[in-house]
Chimera marker file (.cmm) of the C-alpha trace (Angstrom):
<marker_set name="trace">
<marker id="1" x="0.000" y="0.000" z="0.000" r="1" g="1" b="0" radius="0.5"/>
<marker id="2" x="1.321" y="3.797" z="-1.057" r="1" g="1" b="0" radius="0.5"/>
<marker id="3" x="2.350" y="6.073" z="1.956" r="1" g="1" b="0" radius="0.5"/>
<marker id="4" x="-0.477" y="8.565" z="0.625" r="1" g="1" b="0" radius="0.5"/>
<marker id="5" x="-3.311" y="5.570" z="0.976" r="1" g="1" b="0" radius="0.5"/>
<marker id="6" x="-2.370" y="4.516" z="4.375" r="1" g="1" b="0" radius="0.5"/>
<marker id="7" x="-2.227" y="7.996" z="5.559" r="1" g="1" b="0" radius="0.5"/>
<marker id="8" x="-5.386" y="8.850" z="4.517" r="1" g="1" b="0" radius="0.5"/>
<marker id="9" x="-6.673" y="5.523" z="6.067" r="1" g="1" b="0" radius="0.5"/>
<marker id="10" x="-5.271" y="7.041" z="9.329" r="1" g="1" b="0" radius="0.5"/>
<marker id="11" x="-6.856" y="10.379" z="8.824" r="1" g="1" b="0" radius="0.5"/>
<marker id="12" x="-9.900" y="8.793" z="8.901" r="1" g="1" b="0" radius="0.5"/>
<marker id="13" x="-9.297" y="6.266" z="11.664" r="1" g="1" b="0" radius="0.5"/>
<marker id="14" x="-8.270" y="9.044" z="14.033" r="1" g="1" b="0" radius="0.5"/>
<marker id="15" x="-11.403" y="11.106" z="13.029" r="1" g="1" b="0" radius="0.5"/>
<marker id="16" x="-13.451" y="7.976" z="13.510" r="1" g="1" b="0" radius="0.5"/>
<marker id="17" x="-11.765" y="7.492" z="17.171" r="1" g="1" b="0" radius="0.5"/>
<marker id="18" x="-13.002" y="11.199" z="17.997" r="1" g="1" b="0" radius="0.5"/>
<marker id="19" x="-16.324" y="11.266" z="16.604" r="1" g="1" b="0" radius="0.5"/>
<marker id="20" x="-17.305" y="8.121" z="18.475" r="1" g="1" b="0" radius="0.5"/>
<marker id="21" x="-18.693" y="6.176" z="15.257" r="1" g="1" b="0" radius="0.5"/>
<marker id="22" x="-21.557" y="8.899" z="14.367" r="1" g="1" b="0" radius="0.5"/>
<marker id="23" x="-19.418" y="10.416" z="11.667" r="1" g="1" b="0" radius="0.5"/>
<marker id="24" x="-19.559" y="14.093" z="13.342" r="1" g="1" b="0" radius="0.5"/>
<marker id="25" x="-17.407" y="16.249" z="15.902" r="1" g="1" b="0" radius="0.5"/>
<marker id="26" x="-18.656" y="17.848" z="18.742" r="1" g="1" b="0" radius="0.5"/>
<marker id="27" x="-16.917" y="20.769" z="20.139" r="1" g="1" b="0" radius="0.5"/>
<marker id="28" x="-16.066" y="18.441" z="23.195" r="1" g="1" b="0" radius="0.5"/>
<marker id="29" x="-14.415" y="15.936" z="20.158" r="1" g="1" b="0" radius="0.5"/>
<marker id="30" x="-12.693" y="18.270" z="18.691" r="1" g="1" b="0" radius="0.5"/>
<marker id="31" x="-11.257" y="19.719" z="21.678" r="1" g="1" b="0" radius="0.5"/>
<marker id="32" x="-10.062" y="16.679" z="22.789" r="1" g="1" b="0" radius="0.5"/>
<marker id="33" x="-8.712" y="15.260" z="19.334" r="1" g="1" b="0" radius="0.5"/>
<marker id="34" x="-6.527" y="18.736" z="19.280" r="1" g="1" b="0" radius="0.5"/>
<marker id="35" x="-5.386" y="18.367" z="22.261" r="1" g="1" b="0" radius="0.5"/>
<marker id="36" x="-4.372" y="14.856" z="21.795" r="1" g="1" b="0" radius="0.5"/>
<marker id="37" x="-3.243" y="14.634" z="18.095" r="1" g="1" b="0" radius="0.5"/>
<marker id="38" x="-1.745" y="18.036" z="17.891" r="1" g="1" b="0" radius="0.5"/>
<marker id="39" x="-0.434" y="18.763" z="21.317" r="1" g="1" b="0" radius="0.5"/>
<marker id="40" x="-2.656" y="21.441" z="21.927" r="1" g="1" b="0" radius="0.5"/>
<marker id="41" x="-3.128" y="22.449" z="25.945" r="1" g="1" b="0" radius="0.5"/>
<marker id="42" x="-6.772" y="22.983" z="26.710" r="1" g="1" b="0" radius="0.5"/>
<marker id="43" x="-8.136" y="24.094" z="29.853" r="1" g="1" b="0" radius="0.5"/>
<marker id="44" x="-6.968" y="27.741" z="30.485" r="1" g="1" b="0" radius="0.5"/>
<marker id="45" x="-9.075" y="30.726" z="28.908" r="1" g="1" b="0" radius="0.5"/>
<marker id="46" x="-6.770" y="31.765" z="25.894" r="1" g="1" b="0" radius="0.5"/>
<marker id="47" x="-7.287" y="28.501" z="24.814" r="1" g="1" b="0" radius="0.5"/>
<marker id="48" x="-10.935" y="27.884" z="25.074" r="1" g="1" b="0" radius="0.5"/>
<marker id="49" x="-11.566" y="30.669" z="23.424" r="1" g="1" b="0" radius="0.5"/>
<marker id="50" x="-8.863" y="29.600" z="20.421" r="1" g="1" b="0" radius="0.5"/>
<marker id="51" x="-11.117" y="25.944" z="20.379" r="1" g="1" b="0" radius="0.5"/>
<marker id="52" x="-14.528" y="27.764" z="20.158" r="1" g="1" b="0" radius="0.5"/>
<marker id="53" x="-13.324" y="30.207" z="17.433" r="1" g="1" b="0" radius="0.5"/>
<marker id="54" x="-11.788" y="26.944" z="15.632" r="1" g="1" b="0" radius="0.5"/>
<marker id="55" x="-14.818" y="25.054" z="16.129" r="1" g="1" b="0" radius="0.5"/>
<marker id="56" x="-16.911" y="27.938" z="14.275" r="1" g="1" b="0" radius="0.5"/>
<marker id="57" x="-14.134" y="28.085" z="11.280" r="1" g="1" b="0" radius="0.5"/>
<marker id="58" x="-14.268" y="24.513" z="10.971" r="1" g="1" b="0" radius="0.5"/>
<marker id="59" x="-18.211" y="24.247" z="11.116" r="1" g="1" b="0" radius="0.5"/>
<marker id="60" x="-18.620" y="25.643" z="7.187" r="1" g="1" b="0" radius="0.5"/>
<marker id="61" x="-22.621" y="24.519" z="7.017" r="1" g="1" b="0" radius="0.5"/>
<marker id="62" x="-23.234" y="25.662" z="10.424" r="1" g="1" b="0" radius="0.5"/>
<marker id="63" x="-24.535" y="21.918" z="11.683" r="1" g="1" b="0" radius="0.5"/>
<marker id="64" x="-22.975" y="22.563" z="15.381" r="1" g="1" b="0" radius="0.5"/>
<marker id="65" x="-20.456" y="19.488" z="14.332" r="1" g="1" b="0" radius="0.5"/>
<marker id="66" x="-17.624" y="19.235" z="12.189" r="1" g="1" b="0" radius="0.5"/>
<marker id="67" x="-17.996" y="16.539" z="9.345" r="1" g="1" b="0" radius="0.5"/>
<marker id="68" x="-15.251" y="14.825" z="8.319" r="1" g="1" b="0" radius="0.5"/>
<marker id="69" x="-15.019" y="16.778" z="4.894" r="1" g="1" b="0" radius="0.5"/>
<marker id="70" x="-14.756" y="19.785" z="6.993" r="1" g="1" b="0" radius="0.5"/>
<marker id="71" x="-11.972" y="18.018" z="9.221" r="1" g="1" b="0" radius="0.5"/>
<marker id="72" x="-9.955" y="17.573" z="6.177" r="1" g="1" b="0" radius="0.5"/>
<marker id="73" x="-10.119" y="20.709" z="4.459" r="1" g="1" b="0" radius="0.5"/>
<marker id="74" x="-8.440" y="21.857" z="8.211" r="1" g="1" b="0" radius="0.5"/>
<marker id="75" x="-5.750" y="19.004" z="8.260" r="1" g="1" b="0" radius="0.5"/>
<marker id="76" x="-5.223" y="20.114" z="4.716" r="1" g="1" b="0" radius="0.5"/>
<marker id="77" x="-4.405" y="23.702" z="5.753" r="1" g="1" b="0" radius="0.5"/>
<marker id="78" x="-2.247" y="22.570" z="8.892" r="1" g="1" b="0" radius="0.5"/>
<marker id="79" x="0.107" y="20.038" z="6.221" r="1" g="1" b="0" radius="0.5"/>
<marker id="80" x="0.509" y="23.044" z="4.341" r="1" g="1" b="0" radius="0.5"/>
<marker id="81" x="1.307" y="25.448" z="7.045" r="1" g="1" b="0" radius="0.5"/>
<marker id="82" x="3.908" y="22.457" z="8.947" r="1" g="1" b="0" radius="0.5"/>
<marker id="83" x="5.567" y="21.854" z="5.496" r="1" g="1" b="0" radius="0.5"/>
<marker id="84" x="7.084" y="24.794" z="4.970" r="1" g="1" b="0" radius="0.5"/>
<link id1="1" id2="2" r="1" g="1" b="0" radius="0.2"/>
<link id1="2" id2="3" r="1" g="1" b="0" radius="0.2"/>
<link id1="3" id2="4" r="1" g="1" b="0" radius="0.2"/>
<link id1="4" id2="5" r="1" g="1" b="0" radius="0.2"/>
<link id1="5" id2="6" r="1" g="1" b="0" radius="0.2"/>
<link id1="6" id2="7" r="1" g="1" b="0" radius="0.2"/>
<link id1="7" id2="8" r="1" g="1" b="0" radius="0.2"/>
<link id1="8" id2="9" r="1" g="1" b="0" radius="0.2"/>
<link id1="9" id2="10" r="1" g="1" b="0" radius="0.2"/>
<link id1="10" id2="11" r="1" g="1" b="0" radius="0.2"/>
<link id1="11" id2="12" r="1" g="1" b="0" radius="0.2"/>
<link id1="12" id2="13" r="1" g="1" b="0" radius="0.2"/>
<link id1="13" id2="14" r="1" g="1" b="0" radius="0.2"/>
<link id1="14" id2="15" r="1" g="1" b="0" radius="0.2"/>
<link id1="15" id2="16" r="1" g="1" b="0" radius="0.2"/>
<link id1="16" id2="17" r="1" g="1" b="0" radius="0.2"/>
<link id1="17" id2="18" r="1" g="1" b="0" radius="0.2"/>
<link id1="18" id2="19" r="1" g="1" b="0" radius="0.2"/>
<link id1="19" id2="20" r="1" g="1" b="0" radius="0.2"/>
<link id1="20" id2="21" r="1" g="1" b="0" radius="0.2"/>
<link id1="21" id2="22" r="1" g="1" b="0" radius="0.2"/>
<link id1="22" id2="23" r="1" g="1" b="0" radius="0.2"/>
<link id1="23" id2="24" r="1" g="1" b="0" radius="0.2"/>
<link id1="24" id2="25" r="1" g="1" b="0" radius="0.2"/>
<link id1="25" id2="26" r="1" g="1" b="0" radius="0.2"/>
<link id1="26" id2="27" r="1" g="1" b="0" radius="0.2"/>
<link id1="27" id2="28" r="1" g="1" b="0" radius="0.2"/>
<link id1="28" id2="29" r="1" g="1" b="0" radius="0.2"/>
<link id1="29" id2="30" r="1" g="1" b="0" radius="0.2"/>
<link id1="30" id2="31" r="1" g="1" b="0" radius="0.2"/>
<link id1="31" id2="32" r="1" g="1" b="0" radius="0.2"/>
<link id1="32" id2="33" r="1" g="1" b="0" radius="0.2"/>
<link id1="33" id2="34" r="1" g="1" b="0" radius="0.2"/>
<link id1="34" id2="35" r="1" g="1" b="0" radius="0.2"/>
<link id1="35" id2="36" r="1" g="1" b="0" radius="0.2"/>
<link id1="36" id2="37" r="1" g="1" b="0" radius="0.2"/>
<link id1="37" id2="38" r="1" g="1" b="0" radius="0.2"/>
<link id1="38" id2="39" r="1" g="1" b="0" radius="0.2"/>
<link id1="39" id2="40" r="1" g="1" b="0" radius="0.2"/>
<link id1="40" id2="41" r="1" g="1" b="0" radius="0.2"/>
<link id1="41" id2="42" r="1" g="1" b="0" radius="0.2"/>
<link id1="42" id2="43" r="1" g="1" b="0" radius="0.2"/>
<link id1="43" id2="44" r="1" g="1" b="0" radius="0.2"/>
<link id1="44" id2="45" r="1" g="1" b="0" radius="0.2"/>
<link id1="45" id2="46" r="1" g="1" b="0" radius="0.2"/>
<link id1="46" id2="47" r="1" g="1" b="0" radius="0.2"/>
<link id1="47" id2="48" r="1" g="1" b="0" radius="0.2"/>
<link id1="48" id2="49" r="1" g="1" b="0" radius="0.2"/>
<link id1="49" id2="50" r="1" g="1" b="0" radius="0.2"/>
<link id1="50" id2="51" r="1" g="1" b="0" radius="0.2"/>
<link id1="51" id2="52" r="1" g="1" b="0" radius="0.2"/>
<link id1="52" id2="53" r="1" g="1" b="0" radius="0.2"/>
<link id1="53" id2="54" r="1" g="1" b="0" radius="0.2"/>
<link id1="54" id2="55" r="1" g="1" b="0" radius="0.2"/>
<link id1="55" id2="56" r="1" g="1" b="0" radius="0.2"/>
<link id1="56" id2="57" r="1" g="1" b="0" radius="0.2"/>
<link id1="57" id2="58" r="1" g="1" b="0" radius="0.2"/>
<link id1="58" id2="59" r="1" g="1" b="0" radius="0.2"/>
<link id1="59" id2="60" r="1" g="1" b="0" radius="0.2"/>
<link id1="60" id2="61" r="1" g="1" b="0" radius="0.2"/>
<link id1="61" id2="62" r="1" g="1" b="0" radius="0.2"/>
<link id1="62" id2="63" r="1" g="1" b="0" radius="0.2"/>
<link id1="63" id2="64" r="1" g="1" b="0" radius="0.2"/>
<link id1="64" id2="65" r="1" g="1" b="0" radius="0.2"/>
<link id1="65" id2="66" r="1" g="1" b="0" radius="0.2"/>
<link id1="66" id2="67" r="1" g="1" b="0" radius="0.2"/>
<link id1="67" id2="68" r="1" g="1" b="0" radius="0.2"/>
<link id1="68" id2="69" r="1" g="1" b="0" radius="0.2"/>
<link id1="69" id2="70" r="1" g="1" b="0" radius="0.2"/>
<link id1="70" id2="71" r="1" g="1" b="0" radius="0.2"/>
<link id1="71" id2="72" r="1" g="1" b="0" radius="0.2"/>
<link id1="72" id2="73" r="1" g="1" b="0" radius="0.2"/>
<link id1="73" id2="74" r="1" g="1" b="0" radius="0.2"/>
<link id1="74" id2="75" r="1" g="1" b="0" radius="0.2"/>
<link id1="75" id2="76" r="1" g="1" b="0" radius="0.2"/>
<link id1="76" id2="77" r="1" g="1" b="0" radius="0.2"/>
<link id1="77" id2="78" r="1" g="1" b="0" radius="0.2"/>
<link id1="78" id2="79" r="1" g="1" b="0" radius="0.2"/>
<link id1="79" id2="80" r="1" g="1" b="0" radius="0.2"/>
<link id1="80" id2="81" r="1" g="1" b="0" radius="0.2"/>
<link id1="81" id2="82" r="1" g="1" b="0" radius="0.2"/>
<link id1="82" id2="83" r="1" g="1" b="0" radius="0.2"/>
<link id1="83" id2="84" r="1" g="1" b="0" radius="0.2"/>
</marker_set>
């Protein structure tokens, strides 16, 4: 299997892990898939306020969730902003 297949099979498996099999993030999910897969530190008030704003970028139709096509457009953005 090509790099590029398995990692999108683990882009989805880690999304899966988060959104508890229901295909959808809560802000509670995403917090803690941040926080876990990125090293983000939530908790304190800076950051709280950094998830919620996230949460309402990532949220494009508005659903209160973030679907996974929404998920990758964001991974998307943070492989281009890590690469260079």
């Amino acid at each position: 299997m090509s790099d590029l297949i398995t990692a999108m099979g683990l882009l989805h498996k880690v999304f899966d892990e988060h959104a508890k099999g229901d295909g959808k993030l809560n802000k509670q999910e995403l917090t803690k898939l941040l926080t876990t897969e990125f090293g983000l530190k939530a908790g304190d008030k800076d950051t709280n306020e950094t998830m919620d704003k996230v949460f309402k970028g990532l949220d494009a139709d508005e659903s209160g969730f973030v679907e996974f096509a929404e998920y990758v457009t964001f991974v998307a953005a943070m492989a281009l902003l890590l690469g260079k």
